[in-house]
NUKOLDREN-975022 format. One record per residue: z, y, x of N, C-alpha, C in turn. Coordinates in steps of 0.05 Angstrom, whole numbers, padded with zeros to 5 digits, always signed. Each point is the difference from the previous one (the first is absolute). Layout:
BEGIN
ZYXZYXZYX;...
REM end
This chain:
BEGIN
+01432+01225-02378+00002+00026+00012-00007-00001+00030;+00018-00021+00018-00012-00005+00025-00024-00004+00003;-00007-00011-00022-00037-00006+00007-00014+00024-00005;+00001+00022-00018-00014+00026+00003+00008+00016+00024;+00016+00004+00011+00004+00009+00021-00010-00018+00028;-00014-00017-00003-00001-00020+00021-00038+00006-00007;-00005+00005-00017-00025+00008-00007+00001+00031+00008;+00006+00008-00009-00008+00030+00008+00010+00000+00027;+00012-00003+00018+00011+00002+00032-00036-00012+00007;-00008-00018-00009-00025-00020+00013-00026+00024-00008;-00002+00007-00015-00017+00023-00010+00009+00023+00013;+00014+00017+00008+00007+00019+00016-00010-00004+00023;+00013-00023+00016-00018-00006+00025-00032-00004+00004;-00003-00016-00029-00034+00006+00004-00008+00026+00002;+00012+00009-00016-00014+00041+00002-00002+00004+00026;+00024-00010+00019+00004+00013+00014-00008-00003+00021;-00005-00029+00002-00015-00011+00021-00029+00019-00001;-00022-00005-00029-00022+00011-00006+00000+00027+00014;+00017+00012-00010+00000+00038+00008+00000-00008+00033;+00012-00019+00019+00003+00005+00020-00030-00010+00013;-00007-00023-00010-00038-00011+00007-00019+00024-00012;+00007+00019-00020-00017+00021-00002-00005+00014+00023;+00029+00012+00007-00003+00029+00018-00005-00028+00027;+00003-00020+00013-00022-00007+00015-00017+00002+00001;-00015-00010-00022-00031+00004-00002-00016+00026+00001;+00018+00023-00005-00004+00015-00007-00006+00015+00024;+00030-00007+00025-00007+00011+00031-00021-00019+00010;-00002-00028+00002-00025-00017+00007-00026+00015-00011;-00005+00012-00020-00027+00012+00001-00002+00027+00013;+00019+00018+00000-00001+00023+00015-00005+00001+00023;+00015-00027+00012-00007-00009+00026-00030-00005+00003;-00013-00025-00014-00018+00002+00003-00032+00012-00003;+00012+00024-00022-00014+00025-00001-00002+00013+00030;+00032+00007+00013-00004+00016+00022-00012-00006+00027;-00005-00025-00007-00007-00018+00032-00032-00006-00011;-00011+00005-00025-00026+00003-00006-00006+00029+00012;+00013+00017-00012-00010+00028+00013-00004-00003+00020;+00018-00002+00027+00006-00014+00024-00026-00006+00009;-00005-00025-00010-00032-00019+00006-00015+00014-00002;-00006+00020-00026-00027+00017+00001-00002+00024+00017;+00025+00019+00005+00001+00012+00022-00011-00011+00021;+00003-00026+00008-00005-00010+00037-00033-00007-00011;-00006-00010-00014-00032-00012-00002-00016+00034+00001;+00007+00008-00022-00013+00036+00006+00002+00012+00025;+00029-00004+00021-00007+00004+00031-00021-00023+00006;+00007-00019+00005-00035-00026+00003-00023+00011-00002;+00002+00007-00033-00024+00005+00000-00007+00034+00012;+00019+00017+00003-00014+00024+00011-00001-00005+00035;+00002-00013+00006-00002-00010+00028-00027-00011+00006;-00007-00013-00012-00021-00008-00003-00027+00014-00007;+00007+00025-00006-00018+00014-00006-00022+00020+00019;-00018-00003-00002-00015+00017+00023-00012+00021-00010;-00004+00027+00010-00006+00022+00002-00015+00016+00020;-00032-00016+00000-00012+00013+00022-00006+00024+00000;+00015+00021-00023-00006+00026+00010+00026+00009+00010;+00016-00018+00012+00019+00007+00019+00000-00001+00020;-00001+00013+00028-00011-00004+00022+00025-00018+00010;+00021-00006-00008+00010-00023+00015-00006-00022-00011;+00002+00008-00022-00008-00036-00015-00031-00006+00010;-00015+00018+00004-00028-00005+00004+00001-00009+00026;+00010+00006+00023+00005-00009+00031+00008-00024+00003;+00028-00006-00018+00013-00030+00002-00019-00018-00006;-00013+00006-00032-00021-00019-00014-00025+00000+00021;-00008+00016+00016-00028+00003+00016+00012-00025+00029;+00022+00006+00007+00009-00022+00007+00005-00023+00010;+00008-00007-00024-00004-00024-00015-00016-00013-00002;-00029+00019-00012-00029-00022+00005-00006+00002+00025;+00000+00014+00014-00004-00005+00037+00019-00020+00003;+00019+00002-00007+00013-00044+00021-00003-00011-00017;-00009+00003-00032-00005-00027-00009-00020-00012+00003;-00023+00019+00008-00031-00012+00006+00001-00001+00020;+00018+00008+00024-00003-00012+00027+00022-00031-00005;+00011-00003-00018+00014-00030+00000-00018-00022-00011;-00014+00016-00019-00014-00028-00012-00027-00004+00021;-00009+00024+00019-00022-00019+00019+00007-00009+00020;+00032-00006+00004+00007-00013+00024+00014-00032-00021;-00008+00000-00032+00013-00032-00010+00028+00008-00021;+00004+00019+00011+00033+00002-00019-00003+00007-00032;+00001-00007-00013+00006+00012-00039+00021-00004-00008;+00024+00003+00013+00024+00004-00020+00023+00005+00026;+00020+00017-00010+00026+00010+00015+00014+00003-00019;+00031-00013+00007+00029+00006-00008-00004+00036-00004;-00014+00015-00022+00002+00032+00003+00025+00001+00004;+00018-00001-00012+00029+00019-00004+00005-00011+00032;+00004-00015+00019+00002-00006+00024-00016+00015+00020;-00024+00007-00007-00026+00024+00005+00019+00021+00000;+00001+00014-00028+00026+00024-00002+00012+00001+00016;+00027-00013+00008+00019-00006+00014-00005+00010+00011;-00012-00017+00020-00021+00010+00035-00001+00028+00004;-00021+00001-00014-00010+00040+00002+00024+00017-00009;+00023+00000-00014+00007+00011-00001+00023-00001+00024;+00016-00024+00004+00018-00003+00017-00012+00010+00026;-00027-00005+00015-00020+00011+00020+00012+00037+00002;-00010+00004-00027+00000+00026+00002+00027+00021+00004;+00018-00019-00007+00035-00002+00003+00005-00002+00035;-00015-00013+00011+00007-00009+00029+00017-00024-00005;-00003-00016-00027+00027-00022-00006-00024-00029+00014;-00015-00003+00009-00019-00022+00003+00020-00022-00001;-00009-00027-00009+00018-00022+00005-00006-00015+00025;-00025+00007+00005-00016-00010+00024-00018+00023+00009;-00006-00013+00028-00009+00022+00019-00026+00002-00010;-00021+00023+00014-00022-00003-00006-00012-00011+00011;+00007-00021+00030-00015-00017+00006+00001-00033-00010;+00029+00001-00002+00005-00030-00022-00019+00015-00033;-00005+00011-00003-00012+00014-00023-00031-00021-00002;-00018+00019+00022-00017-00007+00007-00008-00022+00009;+00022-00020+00013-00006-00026+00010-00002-00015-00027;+00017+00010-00016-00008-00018-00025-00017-00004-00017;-00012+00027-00004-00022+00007-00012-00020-00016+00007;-00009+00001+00033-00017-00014+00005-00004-00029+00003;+00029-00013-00003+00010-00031-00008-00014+00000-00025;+00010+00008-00016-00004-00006-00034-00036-00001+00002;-00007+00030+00009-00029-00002-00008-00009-00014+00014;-00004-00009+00018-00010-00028+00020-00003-00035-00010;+00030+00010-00021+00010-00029-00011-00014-00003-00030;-00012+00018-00016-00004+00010-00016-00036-00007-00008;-00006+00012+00032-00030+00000+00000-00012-00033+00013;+00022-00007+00004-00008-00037+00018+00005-00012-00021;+00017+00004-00025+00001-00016-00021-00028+00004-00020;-00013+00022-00003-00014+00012-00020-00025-00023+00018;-00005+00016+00027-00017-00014+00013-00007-00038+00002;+00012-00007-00002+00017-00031-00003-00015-00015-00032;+00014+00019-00019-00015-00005-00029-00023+00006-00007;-00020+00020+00021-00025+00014-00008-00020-00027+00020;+00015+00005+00024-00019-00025+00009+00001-00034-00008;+00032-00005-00006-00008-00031-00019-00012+00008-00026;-00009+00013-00011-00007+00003-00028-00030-00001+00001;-00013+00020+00033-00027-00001-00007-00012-00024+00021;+00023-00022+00000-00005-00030+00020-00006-00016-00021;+00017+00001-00022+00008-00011-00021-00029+00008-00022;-00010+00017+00002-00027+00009-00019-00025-00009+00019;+00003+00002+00024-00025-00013+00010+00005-00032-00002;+00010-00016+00017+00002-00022-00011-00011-00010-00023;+00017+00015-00012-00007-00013-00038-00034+00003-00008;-00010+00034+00012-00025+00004-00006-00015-00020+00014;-00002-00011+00026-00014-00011+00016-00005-00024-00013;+00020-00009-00017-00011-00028-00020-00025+00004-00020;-00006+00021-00006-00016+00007-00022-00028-00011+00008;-00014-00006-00020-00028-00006+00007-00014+00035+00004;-00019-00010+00021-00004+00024+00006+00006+00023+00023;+00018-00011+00012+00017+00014+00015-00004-00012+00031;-00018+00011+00016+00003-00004+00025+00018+00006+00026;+00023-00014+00007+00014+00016+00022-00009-00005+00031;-00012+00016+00012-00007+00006+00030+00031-00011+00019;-00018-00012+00033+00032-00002+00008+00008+00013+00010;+00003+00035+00002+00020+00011+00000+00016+00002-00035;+00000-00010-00017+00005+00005-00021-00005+00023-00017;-00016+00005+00006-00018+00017-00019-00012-00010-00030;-00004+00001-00026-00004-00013-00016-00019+00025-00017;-00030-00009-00013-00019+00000-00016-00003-00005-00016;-00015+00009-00022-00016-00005-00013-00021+00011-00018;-00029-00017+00002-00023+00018+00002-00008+00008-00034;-00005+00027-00005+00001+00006-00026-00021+00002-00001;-00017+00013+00020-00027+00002-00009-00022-00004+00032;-00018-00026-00004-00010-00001+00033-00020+00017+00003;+00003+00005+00031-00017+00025+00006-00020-00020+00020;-00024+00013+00010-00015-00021+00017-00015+00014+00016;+00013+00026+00007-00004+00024+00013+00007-00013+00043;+00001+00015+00021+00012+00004+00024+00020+00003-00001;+00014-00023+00010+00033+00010+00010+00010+00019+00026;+00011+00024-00009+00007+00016+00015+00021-00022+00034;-00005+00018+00016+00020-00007+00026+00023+00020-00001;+00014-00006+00020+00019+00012+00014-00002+00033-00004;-00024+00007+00023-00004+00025+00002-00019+00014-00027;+00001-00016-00013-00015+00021-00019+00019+00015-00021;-00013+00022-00016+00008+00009-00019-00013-00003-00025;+00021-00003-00016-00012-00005-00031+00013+00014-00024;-00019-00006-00022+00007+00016-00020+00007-00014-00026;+00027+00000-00013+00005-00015-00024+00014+00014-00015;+00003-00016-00021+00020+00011-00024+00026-00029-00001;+00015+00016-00010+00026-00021+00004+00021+00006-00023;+00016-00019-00003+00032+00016-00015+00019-00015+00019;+00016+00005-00002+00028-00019+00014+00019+00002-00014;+00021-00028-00004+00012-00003-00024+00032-00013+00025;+00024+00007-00012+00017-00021+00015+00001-00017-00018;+00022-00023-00002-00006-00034-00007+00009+00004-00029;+00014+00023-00009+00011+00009-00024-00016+00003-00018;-00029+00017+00009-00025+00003-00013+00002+00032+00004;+00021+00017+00010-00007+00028+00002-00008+00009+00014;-00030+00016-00006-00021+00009+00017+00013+00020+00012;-00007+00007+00037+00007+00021+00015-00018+00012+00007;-00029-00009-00003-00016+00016+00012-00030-00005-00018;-00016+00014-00002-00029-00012-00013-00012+00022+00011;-00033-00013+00012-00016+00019-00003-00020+00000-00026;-00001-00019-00008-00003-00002-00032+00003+00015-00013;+00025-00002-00004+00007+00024-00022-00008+00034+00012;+00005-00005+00019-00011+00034+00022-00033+00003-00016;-00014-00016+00005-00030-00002-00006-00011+00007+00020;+00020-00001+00028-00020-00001+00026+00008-00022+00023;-00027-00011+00002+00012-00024+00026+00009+00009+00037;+00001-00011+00008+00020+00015+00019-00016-00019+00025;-00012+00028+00018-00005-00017+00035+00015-00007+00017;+00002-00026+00016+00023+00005+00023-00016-00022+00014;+00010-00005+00029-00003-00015+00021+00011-00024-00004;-00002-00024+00003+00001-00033-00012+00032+00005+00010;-00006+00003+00032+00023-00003+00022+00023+00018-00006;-00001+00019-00026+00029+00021+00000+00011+00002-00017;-00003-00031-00012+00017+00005-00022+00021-00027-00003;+00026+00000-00021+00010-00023+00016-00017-00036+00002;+00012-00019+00023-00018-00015-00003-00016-00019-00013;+00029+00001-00034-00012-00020-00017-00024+00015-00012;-00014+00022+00001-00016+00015-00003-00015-00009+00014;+00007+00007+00031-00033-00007+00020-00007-00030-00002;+00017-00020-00006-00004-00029+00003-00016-00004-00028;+00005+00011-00026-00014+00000-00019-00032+00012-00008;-00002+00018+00015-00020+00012+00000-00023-00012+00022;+00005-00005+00017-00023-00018+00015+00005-00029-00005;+00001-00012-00023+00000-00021-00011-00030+00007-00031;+00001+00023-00013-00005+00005-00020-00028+00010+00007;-00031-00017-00013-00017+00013+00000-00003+00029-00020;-00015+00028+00006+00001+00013-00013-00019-00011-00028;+00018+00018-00026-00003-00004-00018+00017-00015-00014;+00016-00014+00017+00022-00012-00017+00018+00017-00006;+00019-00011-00022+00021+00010-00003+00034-00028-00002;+00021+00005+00011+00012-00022+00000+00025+00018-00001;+00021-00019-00011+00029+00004-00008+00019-00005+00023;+00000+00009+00019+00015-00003+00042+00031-00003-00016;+00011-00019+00010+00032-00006-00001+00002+00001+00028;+00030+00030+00012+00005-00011+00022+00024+00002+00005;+00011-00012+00013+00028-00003+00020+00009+00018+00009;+00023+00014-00003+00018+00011+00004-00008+00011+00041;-00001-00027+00012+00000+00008+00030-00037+00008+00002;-00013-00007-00011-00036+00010-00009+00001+00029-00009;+00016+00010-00007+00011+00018-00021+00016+00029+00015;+00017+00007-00004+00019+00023+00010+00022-00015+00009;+00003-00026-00003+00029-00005+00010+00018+00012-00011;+00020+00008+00025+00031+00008+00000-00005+00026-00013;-00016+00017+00015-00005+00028-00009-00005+00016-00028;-00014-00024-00014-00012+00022-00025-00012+00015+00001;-00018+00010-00029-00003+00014+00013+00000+00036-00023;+00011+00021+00008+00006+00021-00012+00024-00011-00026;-00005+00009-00022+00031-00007-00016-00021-00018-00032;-00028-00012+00011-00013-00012-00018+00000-00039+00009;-00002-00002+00021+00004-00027+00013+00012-00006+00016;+00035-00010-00018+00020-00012+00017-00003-00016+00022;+00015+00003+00024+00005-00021+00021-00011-00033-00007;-00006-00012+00019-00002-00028-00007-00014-00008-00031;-00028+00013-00006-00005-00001-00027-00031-00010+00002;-00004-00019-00026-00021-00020+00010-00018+00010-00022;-00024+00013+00009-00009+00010-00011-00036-00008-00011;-00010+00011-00026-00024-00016-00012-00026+00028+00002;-00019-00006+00010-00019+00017-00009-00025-00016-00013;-00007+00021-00008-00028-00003-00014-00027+00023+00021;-00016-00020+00009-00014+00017+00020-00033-00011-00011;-00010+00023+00004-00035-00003-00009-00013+00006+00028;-00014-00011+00020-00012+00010+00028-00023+00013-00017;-00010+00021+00004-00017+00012-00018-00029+00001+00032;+00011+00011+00027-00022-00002+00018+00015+00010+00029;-00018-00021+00017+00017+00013+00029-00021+00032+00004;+00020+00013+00015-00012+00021+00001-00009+00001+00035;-00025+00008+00005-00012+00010+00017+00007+00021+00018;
REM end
């Protein structure tokens, strides 16, 4: 008799335990139902935040913007910002809450981009030190001693232009990557200019070259644009390849 009652007391508590791990489980999913709703509520604000509406004249102003300092950041070197830190800024600015002045603002700005553009600068000119070099081993490849480097694709056995003259060729120009910035080639018109006005791995190449040739000019960065660049097609310190045909000095 003690033993049926020692059994059923042991079975009661299982029920009872069970019924009590039910209605847990039962708040554990409600819970986690309600903190799902929760989550999709905040991602649906995300994502409507995120949303643009250029037939809104404010959203169209903020977004118009936006590409005015982003394309004034990327031709001064910059592609990426802490945005939500961006946010911050403009809005705290607009608060009068600044964390910093606008001249500690500005001092930094122009730290970063200074520090920014000497690093970029740094990797564009060892890289096109690092491609001449290597090219100058090639058979074929003549380097002048200003470092200027050649080679003749097709010989011409024409008059070599001087200093003061003007001539007429066809060309492409490639940086070390192989992407063309300029062709008159592809234009399908050759282009006149004065020996003396253009940069000098140009003028040093060209009164080297009888007309009728055509040759592949590798030049140096300081032969080249240097520091400057030039427009938003040939970076600072960038060592650059043409392909030039002297077609005739002009008279």
């Amino acid at each position: 008799m003690k033993n049926l009652i020692l059994v059923a007391m042991v079975l009661f508590m299982s029920v009872a335990s069970f019924g009590q791990k039910k209605k847990d489980l039962i708040a554990e999913v409600a819970k986690l139902k309600a903190e799902a709703t929760e989550m999709k509520v905040q991602l649906n604000q995300i994502k409507k935040s995120r949303e643009v509406n250029l037939e809104d004249t404010l959203h169209k102003f903020s977004y118009a913007f936006g590409v005015e300092i982003g394309s004034n950041l990327k031709t001064v070197g910059v592609d990426s910002l802490a945005y939500n830190v961006f946010a911050i800024a403009l809005e705290d600015t607009f608060k009068g809450k600044e964390k910093i002045s606008s001249e500690e603002a500005r001092a930094e700005v122009q730290k970063s981009i200074q520090e920014i553009q000497e690093k970029k600068a740094k990797e564009l000119s060892e890289a096109g030190e690092l491609f001449l070099a290597e090219n100058g081993k090639k058979p074929g490849i003549i380097t002048t001693e200003s470092g200027l480097q050649y080679e003749v694709l097709t010989a011409g056995n024409g008059e070599k232009p001087i200093a003061s003259d003007k001539v007429k060729v066809h060309y492409e120009g490639k940086l070390i990557d192989g992407k063309v910035f300029d062709s008159s080639i592809k234009r399908g018109e050759p282009i006149i200019f004065a020996v003396s006005q253009v940069i000098s791995g140009w003028t040093e190449a060209l009164q080297l070259m009888p007309v009728g040739s055509k040759w592949r000019v590798y030049i140096p960065q300081n032969l080249a644009y240097g520091q400057r660049g030039a427009g938003g097609s040939i970076p600072p310190y960038a060592a650059l390849i043409f392909d030039v045909e002297l077609l005739s000095i002009e008279k």
